[in-house]
MIZA-422263 format. One record per residue (C-alpha): residue number from 1; x, y, z. Coordinates in steps of 0.5 Angstrom, whole numbers. Layout:
// MIZA-422263
+-----+-------+-------+-------+
| pos |     x |     y |     z |
+-----+-------+-------+-------+
| NUM |     X |     Y |     Z |
...
+-----+-------+-------+-------+
This chain:
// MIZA-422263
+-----+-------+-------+-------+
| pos |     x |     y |     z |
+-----+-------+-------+-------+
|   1 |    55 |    94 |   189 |
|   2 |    58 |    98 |   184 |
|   3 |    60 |    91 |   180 |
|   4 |    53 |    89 |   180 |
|   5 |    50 |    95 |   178 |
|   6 |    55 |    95 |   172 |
|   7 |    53 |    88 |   171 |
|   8 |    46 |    90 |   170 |
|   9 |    47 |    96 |   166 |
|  10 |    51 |    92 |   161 |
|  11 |    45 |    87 |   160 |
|  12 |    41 |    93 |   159 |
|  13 |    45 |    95 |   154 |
|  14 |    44 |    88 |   151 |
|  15 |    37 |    87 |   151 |
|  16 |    37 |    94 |   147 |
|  17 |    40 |    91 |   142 |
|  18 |    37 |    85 |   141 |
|  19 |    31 |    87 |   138 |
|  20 |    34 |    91 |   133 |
|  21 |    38 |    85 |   131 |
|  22 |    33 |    80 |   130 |
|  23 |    29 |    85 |   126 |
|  24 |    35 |    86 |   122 |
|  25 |    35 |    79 |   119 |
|  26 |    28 |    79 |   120 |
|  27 |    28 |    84 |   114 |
|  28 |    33 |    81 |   110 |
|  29 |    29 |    74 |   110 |
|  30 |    22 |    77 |   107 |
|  31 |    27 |    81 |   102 |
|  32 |    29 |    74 |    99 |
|  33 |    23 |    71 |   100 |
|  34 |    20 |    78 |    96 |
|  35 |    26 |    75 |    91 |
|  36 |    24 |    69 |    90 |
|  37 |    17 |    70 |    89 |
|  38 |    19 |    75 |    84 |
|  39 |    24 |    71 |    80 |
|  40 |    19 |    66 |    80 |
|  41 |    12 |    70 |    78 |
|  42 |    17 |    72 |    73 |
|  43 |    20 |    65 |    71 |
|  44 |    12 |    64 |    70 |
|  45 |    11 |    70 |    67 |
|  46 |    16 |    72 |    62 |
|  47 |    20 |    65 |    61 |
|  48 |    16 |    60 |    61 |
|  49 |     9 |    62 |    59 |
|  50 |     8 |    60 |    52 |
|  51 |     9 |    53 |    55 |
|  52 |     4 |    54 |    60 |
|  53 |     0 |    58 |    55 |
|  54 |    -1 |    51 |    51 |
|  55 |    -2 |    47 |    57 |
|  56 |    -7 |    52 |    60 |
|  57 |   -11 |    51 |    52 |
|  58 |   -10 |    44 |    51 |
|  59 |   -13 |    42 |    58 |
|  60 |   -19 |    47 |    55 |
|  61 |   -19 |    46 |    47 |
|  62 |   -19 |    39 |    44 |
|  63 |   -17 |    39 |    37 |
|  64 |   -20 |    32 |    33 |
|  65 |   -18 |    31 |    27 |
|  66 |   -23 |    31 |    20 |
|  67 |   -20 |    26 |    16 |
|  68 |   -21 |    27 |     9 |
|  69 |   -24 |    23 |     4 |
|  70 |   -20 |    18 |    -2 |
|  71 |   -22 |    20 |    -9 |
|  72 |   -27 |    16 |   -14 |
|  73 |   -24 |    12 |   -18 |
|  74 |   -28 |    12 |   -25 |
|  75 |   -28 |     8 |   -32 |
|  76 |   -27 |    11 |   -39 |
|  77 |   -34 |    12 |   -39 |
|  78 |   -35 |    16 |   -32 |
|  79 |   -39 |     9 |   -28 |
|  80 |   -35 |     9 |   -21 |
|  81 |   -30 |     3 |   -19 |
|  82 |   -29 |     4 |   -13 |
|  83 |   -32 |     9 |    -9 |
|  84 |   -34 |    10 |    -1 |
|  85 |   -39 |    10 |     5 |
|  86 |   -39 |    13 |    12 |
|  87 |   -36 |    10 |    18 |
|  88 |   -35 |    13 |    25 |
|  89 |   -27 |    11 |    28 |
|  90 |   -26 |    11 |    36 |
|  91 |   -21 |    16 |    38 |
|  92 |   -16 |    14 |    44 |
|  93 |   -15 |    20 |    47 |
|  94 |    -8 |    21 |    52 |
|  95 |    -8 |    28 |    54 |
|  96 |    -8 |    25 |    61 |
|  97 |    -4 |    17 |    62 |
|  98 |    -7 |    16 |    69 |
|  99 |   -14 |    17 |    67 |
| 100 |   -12 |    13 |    61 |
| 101 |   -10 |     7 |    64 |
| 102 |   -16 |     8 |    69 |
| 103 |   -21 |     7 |    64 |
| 104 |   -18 |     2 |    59 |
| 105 |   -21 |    -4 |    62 |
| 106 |   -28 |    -1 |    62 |
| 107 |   -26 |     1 |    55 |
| 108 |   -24 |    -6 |    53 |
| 109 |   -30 |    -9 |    56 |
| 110 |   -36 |    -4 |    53 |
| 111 |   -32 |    -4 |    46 |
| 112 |   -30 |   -11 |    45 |
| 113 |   -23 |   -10 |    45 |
| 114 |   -18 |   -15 |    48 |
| 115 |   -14 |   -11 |    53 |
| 116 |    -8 |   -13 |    52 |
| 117 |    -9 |   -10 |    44 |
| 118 |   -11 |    -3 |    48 |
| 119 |    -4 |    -4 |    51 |
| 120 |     0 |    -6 |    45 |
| 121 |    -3 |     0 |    41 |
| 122 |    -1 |     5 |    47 |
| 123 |     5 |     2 |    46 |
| 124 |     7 |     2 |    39 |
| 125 |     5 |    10 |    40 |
| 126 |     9 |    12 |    46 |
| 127 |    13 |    16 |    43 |
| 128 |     7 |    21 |    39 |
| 129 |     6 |    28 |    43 |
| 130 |     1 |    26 |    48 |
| 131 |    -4 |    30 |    45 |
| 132 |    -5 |    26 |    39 |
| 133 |   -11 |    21 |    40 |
| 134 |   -10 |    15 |    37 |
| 135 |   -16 |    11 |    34 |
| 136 |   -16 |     5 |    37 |
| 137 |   -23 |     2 |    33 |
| 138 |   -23 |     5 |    26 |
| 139 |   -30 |     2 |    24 |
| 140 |   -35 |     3 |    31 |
| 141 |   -41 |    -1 |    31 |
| 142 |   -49 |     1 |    33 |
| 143 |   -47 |    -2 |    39 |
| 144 |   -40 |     1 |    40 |
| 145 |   -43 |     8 |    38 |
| 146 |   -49 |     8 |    43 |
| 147 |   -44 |     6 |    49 |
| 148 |   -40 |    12 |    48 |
| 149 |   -45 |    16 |    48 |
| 150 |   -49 |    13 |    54 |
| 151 |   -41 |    14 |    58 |
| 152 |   -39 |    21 |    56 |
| 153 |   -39 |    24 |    62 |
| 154 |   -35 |    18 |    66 |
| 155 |   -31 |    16 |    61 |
| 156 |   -28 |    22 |    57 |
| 157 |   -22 |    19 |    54 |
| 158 |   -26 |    17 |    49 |
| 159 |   -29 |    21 |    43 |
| 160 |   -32 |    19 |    35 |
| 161 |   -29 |    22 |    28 |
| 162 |   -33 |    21 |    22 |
| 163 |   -30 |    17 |    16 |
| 164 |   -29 |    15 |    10 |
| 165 |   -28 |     7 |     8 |
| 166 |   -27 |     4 |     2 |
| 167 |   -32 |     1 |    -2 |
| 168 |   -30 |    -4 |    -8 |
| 169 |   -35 |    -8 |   -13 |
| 170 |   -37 |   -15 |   -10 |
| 171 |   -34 |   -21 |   -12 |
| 172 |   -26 |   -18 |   -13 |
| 173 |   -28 |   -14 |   -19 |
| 174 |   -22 |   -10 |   -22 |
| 175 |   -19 |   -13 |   -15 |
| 176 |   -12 |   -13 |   -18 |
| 177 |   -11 |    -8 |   -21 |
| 178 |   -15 |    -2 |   -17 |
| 179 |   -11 |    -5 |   -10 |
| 180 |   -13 |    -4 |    -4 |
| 181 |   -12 |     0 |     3 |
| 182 |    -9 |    -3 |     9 |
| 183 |    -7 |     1 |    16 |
| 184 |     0 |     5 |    15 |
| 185 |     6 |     2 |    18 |
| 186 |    12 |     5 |    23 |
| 187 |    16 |     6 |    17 |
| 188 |    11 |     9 |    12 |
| 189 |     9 |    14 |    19 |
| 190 |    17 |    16 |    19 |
| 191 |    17 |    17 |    12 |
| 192 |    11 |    21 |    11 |
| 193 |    14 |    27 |    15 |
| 194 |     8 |    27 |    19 |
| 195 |     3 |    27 |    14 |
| 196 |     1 |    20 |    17 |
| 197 |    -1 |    18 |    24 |
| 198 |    -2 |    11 |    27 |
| 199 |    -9 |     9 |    24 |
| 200 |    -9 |    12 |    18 |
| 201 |   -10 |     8 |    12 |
| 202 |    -6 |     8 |     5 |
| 203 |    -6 |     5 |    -1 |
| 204 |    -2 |    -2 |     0 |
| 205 |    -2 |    -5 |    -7 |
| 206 |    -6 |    -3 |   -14 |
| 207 |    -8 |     3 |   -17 |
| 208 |    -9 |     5 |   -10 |
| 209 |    -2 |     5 |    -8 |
| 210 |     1 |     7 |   -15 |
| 211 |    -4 |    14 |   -14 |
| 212 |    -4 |    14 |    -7 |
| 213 |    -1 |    21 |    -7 |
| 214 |    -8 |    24 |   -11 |
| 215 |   -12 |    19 |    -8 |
| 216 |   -12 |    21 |    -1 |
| 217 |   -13 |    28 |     0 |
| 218 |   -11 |    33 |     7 |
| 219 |   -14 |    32 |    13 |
| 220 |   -17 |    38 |    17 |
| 221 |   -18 |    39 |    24 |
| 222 |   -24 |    41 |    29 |
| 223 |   -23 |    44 |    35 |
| 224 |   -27 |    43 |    41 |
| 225 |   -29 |    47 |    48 |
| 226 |   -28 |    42 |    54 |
| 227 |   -30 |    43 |    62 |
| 228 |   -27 |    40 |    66 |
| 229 |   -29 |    33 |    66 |
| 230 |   -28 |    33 |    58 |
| 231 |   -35 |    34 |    56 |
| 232 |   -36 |    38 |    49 |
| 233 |   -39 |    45 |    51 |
| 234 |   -37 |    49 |    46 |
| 235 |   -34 |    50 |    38 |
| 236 |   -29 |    53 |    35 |
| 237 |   -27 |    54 |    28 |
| 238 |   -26 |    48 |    25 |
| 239 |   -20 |    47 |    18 |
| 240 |   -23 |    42 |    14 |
| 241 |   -21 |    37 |    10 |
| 242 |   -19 |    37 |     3 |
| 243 |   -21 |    31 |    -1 |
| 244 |   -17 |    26 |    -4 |
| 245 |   -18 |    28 |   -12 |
| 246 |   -21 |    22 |   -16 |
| 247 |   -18 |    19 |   -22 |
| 248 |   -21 |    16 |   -29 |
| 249 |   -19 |    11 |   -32 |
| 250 |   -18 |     8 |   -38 |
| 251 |   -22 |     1 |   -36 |
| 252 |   -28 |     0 |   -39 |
| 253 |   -34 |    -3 |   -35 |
| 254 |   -37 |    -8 |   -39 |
| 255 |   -31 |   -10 |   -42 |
| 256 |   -29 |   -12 |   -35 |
| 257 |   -34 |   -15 |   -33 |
| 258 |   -34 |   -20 |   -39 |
| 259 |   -27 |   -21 |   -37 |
| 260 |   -28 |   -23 |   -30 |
| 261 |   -34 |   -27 |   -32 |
| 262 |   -30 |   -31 |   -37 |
| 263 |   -25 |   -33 |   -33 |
| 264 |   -30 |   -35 |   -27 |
| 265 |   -27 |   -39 |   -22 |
| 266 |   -21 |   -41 |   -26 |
| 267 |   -14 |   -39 |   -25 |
| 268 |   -12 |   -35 |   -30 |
| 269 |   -11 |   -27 |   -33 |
| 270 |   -14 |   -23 |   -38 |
| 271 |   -12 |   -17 |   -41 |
| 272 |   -15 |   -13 |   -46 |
| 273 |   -11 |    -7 |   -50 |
| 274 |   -13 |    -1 |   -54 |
| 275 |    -8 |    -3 |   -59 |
| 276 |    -6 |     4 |   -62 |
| 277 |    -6 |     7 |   -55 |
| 278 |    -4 |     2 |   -51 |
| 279 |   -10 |     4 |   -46 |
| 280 |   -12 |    -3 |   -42 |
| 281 |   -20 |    -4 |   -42 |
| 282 |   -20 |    -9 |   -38 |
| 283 |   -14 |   -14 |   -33 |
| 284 |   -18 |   -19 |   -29 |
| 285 |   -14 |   -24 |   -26 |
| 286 |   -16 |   -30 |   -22 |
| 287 |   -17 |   -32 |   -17 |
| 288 |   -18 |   -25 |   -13 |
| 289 |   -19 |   -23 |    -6 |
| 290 |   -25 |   -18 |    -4 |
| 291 |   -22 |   -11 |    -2 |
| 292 |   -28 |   -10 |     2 |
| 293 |   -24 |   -15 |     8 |
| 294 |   -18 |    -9 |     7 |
| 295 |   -23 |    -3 |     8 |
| 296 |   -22 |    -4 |    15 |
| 297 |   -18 |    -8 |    18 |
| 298 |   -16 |   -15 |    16 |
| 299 |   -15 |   -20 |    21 |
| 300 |    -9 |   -24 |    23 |
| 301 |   -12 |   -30 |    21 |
| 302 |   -15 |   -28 |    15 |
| 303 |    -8 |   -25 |    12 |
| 304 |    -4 |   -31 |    15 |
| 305 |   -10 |   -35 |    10 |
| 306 |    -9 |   -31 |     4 |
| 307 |    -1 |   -31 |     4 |
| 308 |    -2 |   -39 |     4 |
| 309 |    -7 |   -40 |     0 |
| 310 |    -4 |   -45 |    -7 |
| 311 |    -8 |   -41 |   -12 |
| 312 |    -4 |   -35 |    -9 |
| 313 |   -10 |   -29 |    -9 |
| 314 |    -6 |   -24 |    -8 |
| 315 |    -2 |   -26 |   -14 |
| 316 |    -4 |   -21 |   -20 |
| 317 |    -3 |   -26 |   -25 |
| 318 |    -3 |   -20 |   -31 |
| 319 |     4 |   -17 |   -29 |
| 320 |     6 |   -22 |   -24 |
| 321 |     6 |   -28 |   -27 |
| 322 |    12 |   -30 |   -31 |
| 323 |    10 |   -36 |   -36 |
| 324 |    13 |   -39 |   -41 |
| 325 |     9 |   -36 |   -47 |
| 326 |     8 |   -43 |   -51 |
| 327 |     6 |   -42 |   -58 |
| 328 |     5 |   -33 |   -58 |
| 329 |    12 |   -34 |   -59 |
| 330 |    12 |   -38 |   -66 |
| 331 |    10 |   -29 |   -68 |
| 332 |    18 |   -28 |   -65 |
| 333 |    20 |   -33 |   -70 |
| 334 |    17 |   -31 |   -76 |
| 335 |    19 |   -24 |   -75 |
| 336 |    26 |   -26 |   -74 |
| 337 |    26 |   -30 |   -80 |
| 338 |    23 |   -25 |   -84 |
| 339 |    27 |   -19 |   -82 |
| 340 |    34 |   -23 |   -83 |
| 341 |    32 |   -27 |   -89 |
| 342 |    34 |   -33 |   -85 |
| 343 |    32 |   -38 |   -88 |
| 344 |    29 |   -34 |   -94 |
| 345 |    22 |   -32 |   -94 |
| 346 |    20 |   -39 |   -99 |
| 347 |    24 |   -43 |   -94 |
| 348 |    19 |   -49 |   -93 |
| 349 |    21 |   -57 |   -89 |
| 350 |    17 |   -63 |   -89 |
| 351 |    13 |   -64 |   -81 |
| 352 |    12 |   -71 |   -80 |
| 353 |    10 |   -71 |   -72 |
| 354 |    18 |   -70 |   -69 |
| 355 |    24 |   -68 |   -72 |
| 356 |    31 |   -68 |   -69 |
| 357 |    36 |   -63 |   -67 |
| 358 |    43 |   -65 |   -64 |
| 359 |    42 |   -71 |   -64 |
| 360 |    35 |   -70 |   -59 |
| 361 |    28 |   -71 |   -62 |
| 362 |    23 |   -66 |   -61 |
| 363 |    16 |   -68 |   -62 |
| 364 |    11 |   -63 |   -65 |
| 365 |     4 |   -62 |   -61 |
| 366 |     0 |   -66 |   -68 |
| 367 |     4 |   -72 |   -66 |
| 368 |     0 |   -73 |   -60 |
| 369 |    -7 |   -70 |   -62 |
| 370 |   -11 |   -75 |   -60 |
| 371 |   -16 |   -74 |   -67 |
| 372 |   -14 |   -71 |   -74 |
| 373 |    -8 |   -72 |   -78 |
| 374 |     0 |   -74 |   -73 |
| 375 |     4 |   -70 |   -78 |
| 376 |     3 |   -64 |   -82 |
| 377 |     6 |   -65 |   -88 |
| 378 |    11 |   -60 |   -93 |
| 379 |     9 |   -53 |   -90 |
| 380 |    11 |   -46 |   -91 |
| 381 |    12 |   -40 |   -87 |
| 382 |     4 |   -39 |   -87 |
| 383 |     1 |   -45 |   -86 |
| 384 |     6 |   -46 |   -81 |
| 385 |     4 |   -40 |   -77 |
| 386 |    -4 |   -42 |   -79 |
| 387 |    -2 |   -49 |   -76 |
| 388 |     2 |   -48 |   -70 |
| 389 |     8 |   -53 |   -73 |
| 390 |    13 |   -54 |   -69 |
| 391 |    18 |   -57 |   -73 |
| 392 |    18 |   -51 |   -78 |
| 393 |    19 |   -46 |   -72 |
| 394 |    24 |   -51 |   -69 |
| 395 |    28 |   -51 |   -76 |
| 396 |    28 |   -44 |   -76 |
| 397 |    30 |   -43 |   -69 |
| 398 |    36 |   -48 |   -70 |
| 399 |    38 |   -44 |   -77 |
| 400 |    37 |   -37 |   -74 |
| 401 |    41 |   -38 |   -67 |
| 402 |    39 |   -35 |   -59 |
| 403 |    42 |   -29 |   -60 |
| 404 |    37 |   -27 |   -66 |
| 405 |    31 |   -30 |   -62 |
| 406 |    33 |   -26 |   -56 |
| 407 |    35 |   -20 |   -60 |
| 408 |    28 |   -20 |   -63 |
| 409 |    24 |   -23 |   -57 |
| 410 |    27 |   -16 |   -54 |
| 411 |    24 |   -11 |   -60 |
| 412 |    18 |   -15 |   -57 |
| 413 |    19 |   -11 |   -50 |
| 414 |    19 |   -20 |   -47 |
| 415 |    24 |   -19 |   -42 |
| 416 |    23 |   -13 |   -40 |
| 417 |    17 |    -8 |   -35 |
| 418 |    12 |    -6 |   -40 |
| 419 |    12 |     1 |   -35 |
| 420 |     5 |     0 |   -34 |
| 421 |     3 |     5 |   -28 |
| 422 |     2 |    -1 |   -23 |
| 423 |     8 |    -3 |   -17 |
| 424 |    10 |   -10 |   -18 |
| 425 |    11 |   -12 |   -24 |
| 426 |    15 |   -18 |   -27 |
| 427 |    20 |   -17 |   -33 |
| 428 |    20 |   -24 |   -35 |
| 429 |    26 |   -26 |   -39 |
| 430 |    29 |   -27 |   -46 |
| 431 |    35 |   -31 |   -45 |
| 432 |    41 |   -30 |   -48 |
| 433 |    48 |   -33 |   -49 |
| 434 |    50 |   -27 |   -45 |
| 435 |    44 |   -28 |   -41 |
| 436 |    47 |   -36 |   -38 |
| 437 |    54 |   -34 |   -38 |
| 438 |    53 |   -29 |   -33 |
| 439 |    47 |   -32 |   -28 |
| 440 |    50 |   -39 |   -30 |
| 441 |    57 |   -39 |   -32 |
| 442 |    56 |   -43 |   -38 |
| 443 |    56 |   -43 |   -45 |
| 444 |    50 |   -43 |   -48 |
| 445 |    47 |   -50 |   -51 |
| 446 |    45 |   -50 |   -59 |
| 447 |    39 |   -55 |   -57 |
| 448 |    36 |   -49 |   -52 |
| 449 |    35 |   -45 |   -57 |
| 450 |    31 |   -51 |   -60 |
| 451 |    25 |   -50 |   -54 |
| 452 |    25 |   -42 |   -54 |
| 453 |    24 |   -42 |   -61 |
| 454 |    17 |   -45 |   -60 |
| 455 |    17 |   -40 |   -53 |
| 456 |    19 |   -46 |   -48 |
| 457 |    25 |   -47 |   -45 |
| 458 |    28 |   -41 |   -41 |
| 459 |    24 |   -35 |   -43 |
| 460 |    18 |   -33 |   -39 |
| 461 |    13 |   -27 |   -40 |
| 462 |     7 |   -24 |   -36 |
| 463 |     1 |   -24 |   -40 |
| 464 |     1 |   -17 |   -40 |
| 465 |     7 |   -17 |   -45 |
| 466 |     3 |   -21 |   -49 |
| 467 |    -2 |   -17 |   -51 |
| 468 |    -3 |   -14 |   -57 |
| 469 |     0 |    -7 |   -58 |
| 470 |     3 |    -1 |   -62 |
| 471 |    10 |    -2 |   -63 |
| 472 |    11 |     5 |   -61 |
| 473 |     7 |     4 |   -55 |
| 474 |     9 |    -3 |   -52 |
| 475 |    12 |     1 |   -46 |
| 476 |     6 |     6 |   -45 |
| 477 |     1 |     2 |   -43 |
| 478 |    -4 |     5 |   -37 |
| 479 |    -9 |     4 |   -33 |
+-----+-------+-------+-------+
């Protein structure tokens, strides 16, 4: 008895304890929970709440950009060249993938837009910040507003932001010169050091890219209040955009219009000069596109048609196009001749329709008139430039050498950019016997110079090199 009592008094003892026990690791579990929620609460509270803040506005506030408008572009007499007019652009609006991915193909169908054009500009935009939309149409039809509109509450990814386009004179007028915009690049993007999103436009050729900076303006942004299904419930303060600054130019428009008119559906350039400032009243250059087509967003098709179209529209011929000059030059020559007195000033040669230099004939244009005289007869310095006599010129070039033409030529600016404040432009080419040696590893043949001395052979110039200016302005020329 005396050990069952003890037994039974031990587990008393025991079940005393128990609870005691329990308790104690009880406690100390609701102390780390404790713990745990405090680190967390402060986790939420101190360490990340700036992030959280952000999320919490960005999921309340929609921020749509206000694009801003490019500047005019205005003749000498302040008559407007290119202009703008109002569109509306869709906006893509990404905060949330699911719900994007959830509605594209609703969004295909409603706005017209092939599906797999949707899923290739979400592609091309995947490492832009989520909360960046991105404009998936940027000129919206009646039709594609009034769809937005009617599905706002069901599809609320979609929003509309009023835009500026570019408006150009019909008929390709000033095409060349002015540009056109077109939709930015990946690497344009990169460079503009976040100034440019996806869908923007800039100025791609033209005046509109050579002043693209001061054309283009900085855009604002508005801020809107959103419930839970996306729909707009209240403003805040909007930043609004500053427009792009216009620029005059020195074109005039009826000297613009008769250069184009006289051109008409001929390929070809003309270019008018103010010869004491050497301001440009007018370049024209044929054929030309429509920069209307570029406002928006030109077709692949369209653009494949324009790169292999033989007259080369996308050519402007009055700064790109390097021809040999022909009988302008005969001017190169004369003024060699009069300059260095080789041959002298009376200097006079006898013109029967051809003459022989190196043992090659070289006909004169008279030979082959089909009416009037074959020959020109004895002539001088002026009656050959009156007559365009080849074979004075070619007596002259023979007697002065290469190096004197190019020497000359290059006093003219041929060979060289005018520095005319457009992208792209050609130099030509005012050969050399240097010139040939370097790019053709061979001395330069005495019956070459024959040709260039009439303005064939080797030497090409741009239009614009060819007309007329002040010899202290031949590289200030400006639109």
């Amino acid at each position: 008895m005396l050990a069952r009592g003890v037994f039974v008094s031990y587990w008393f003892r025991n079940d005393n304890r128990l609870p005691q026990a329990r308790l104690a690791v009880a406690s100390y579990i609701i102390v780390g929970m404790i713990g745990v929620l405090l680190i967390g609460f402060w986790k939420l509270q101190v360490i990340d709440a700036d992030k959280y803040s952000s999320l919490a506005e960005r999921n309340r506030v929609r921020y749509i950009p206000v694009i801003a408008p490019r500047g005019r572009m205005l003749d000498r007499d302040g008559r407007v060249l290119v202009d703008n007019r109002p569109s509306f652009s869709v906006l893509l609006l990404r905060d949330e993938p699911a719900q994007v991915e959830k509605h594209l193909p609703a969004i295909s169908d409603g706005l017209g837009i092939p599906l797999e054009d949707l899923h290739g500009q979400l592609n091309n935009t995947k490492n832009l910040p989520k909360f960046q939309p991105i404009i998936i149409k940027p000129d919206a039809s009646p039709a594609d507003i009034a769809f937005i509109e009617s599905h706002r509450s069901d599809i609320p990814v979609l929003e509309m932001i009023s835009v500026s386009r570019r408006r150009y004179l019909q008929g390709g007028f000033l095409a060349h010169a002015a540009g056109y915009v077109g939709e930015v690049s990946e690497q344009q993007i990169e460079d503009s050091n976040g100034k440019l999103r996806p869908g923007d436009f800039a100025g791609k050729t033209g005046l509109e890219h050579q002043y693209n900076d001061l054309l283009q303006g900085t855009d604002g942004m508005r801020r809107v209040v959103v419930n839970s299904i996306g729909k707009e419930v209240d403003r805040l303060a909007t930043q609004e955009a500053i427009p792009g600054k216009q620029i005059q130019l020195s074109i005039d428009f009826d000297l613009q219009q008769i250069a184009e008119q006289s051109l008409g559906a001929r390929p070809g350039a003309v270019v008018a000069l103010d010869p004491r400032t050497g301001e440009v009243l007018a370049m024209a250059s044929h054929p030309a596109l429509d920069p209307n087509d570029f406002a928006v967003r030109i077709s692949g098709d369209d653009w494949k048609s324009l790169n292999e179209d033989r007259q080369k529209p996308l050519l402007n011929r009055a700064i790109q196009a390097q021809l040999a000059p022909g009988s302008v030059f005969k001017i190169v020559t004369a003024t060699a001749m009069l300059e260095d007195h080789v041959p002298p000033e009376n200097f006079t040669t006898f013109c029967p329709g051809y003459g022989t230099f190196y043992g090659r004939q070289f006909k004169c244009w008279v030979y082959s008139a089909k009416t009037g005289a074959r020959s020109h007869g004895v002539t001088n310095l002026h009656e050959a430039i009156l007559k365009s006599c080849d074979v004075f010129f070619y007596t002259v070039g023979m007697r002065l050498g290469i190096d004197r033409l190019s020497y000359y030529g290059s006093k003219f600016g041929l060979g060289h950019k005018t520095g005319i404040d457009l992208p792209s432009e050609e130099p030509g080419l005012m050969p050399s016997a240097e010139w040939v040696e370097r790019v053709f590893h061979r001395k330069w043949y005495p019956g070459e110079t024959i040709s260039v001395s009439t303005g064939q052979g080797a030497v090409t110039t741009t239009p614009l090199q060819l007309a007329p200016n002040d010899w202290r302005n031949r590289h200030g020329r400006r639109l």
